[in-house]
N, C-alpha and C positions, 0 to 999 in steps of 0.2 A: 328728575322728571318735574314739570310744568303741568300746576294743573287751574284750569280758570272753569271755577261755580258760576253757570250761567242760568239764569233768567228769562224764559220766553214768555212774551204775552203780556208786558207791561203796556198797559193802556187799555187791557180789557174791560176791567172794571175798577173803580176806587179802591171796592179788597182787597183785589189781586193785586193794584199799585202798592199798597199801604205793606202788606206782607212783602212784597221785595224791597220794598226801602228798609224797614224792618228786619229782614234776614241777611243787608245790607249792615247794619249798621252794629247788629247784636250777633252775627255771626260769618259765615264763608263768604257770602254772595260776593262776586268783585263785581260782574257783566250782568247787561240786562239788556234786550230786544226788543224796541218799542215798535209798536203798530202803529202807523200814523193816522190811519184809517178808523179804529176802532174807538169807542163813544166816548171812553176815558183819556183819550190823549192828550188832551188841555190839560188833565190834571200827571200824567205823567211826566207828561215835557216842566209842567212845572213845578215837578218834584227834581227832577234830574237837575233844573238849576239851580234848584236848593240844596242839593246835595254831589255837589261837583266831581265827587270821588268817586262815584260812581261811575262804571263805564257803562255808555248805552252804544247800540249798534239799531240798525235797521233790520228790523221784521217784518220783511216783504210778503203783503198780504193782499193774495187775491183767490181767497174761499168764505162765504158764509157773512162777512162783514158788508159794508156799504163802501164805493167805490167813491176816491177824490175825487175824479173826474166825471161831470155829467155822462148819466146811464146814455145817454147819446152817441155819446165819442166813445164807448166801452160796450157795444151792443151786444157782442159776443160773450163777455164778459158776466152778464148777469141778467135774473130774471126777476121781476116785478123791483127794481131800482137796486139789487140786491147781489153781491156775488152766488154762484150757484152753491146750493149748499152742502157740498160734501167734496173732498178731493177726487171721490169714485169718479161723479157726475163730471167734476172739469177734468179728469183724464179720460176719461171717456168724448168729452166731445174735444179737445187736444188732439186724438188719435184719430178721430176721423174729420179731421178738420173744420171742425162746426166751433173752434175757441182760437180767437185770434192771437200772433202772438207778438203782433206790432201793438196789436191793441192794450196785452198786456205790458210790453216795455214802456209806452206812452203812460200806463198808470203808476208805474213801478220809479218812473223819473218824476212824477207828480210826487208820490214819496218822501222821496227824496227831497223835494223841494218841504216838503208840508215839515220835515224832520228838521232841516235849519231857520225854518221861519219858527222854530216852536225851540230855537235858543241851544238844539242839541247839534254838537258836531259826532257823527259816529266814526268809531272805532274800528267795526266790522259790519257784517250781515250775512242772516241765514232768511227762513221761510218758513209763514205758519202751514201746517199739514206740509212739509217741505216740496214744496210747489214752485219754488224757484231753481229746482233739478231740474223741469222740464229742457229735453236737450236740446232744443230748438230756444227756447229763451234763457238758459243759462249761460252761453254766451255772453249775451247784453245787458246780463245781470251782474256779471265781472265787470266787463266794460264801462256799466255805470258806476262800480264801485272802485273800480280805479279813476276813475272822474273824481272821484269825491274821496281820492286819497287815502283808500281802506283796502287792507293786502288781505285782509282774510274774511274769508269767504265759504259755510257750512260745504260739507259735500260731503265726508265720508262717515257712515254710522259704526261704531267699531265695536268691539268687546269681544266674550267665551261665542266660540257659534252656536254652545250647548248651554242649560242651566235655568236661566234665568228667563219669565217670559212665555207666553203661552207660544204654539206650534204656530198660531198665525201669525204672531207677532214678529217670530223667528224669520218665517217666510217673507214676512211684506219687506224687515230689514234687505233681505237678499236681495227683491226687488228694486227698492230702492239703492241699494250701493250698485246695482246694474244698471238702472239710468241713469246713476250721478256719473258712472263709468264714464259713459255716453254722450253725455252731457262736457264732462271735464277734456274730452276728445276733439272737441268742436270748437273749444275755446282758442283764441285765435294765440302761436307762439310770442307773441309780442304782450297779450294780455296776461298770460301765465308766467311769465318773468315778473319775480318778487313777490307772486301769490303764496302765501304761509301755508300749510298743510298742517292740516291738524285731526286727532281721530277724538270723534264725538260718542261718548256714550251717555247713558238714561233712557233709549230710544224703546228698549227692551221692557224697564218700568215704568214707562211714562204714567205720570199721572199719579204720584203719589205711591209707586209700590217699591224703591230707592232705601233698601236701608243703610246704615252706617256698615255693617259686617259686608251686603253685600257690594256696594261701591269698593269697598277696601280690597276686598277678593278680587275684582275686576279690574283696580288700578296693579296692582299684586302680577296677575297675569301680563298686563299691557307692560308693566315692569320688567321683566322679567325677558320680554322680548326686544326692548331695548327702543321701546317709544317716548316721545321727549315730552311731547306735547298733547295734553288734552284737556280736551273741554266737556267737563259733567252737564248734561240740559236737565234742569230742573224745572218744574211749572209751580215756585211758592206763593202764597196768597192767605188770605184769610176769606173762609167760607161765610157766604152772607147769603139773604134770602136774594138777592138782584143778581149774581151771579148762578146760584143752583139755578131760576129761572132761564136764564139764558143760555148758560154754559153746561146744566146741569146732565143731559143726556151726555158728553164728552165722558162722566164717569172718572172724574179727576178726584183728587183730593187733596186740596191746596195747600191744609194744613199739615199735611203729614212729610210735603217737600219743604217748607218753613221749617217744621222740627227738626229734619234731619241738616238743615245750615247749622242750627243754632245747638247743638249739640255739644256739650263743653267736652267730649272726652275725643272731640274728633282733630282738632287740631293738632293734639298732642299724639296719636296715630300716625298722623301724615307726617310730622317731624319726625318721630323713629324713622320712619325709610324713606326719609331725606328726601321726602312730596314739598314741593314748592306752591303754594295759593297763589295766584295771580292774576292778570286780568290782558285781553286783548290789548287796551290801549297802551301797558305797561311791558308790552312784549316790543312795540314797534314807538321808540320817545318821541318821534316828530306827530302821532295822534294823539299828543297830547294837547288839551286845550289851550 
């Protein structure tokens, strides 16, 4: 088994950068998913080319942050210059047609662009509040990632369907691998040729609640069932007054997915049962810089 320690949310804040490069470089971290959109990404984009070994992917963000593209050409898209702020509110207006979703692929390939002008080639891409499921735009969210040379692509959340994880959490999972269902159906046959499939767990603890015993239990089971490939999503960072302000309703705890990278008794775990660490861009060698 293959398993790449991923990083969502570089670019939120300094902290949160400064702890991924850090749990980069002092422990698991291989991947990381920048937001191009969000206030830190000058200094994430230029952390990433200071630290080249790092893999980043694109973190297709349209909830809660500020939109590339003037509030104008994204009308649907956001309220008072602003993405709408909760995934409830943009799937809600998604489903009754009040959120565009040309308007969204038009910010989504803005991204895209903002992502190599800021010196990062990506490797993959997923979605913050996974909004890039939507099945109506997930299509052209492949599309653009094979534009730009990238086979893999967030979709399926995996792990125990028991255990771990409050009862709503369990549920929204469900929901969500039913419109990624949806979503991956739509994708045109031409596009899913050479698309990587991979099962994503942390979705369960997100937020800092990921310990060592229980990741190990859950790669254990995905083991066991004869899965190759996975990718752990972690949120690590370092907690600072700029981020609780902002972020701090989310109910994360930055530090406690940091500690659990840098864990020294962990690598020697995954070696017993022959767990391989790795990284998106090290799976597929031509995304290599």
């Amino acid at each position: 088994m293959k398993v790449v320690f991923h990083a969502d949310d570089f670019g939120l804040t300094r902290a949160v950068n400064a702890g991924i490069v850090e749990a980069h470089a002092r422990g698991l971290l291989r991947s990381t998913s920048l937001m191009p959109s969000a206030e830190a990404a000058e200094d994430a984009g230029a952390l990433a080319r200071s630290v080249p070994e790092l893999d980043v992917g694109l973190h297709v963000t349209l909830v809660e942050e500020r939109p590339l593209l003037p509030a104008e050409r994204v009308p649907s898209l956001v309220t008072d210059g602003r993405f709408w702020p909760s995934h409830a509110t943009v799937f809600a207006r998604y489903a009754t047609g009040r959120w565009s979703v040309a308007e969204a692929a038009a910010e989504v390939a803005a991204q895209w662009e903002r992502l190599a002008a800021l010196g990062v080639r990506a490797s993959h891409c997923d979605g913050h509040q996974h909004l890039h499921l939507l099945p109506q735009l997930f299509p052209r969210i492949v599309a653009l990632a094979r534009r730009h040379g990238v086979p893999f692509v967030r979709t399926r959340l995996g792990g125990p369907a028991a255990g771990a994880g409050s009862i709503v959490r369990r549920a929204t999972r469900v929901a969500v691998n039913g419109v990624a269902a949806l979503a991956w159906r739509r994708v045109a046959p031409a596009d899913r040729e050479g698309m990587l499939r991979f099962v994503t767990i942390g979705f369960l603890e997100a937020g800092g609640r990921l310990t060592s015993a229980g990741l190990l239990a859950v790669l254990d089971h995905l083991r066991a069932r004869g899965v190759e490939l996975v990718e752990v999503m972690l949120h690590p960072g370092h907690r600072d007054a700029e981020t609780e302000r902002k972020y701090g309703h989310w109910g994360y705890r930055w530090d406690s997915d940091r500690e659990l990278l840098l864990d020294p008794a962990l690598p020697e775990a995954l070696a017993r049962r022959g767990i391989e660490p790795t990284s998106f861009r090290a799976l597929v060698p031509h995304a290599a810089p």
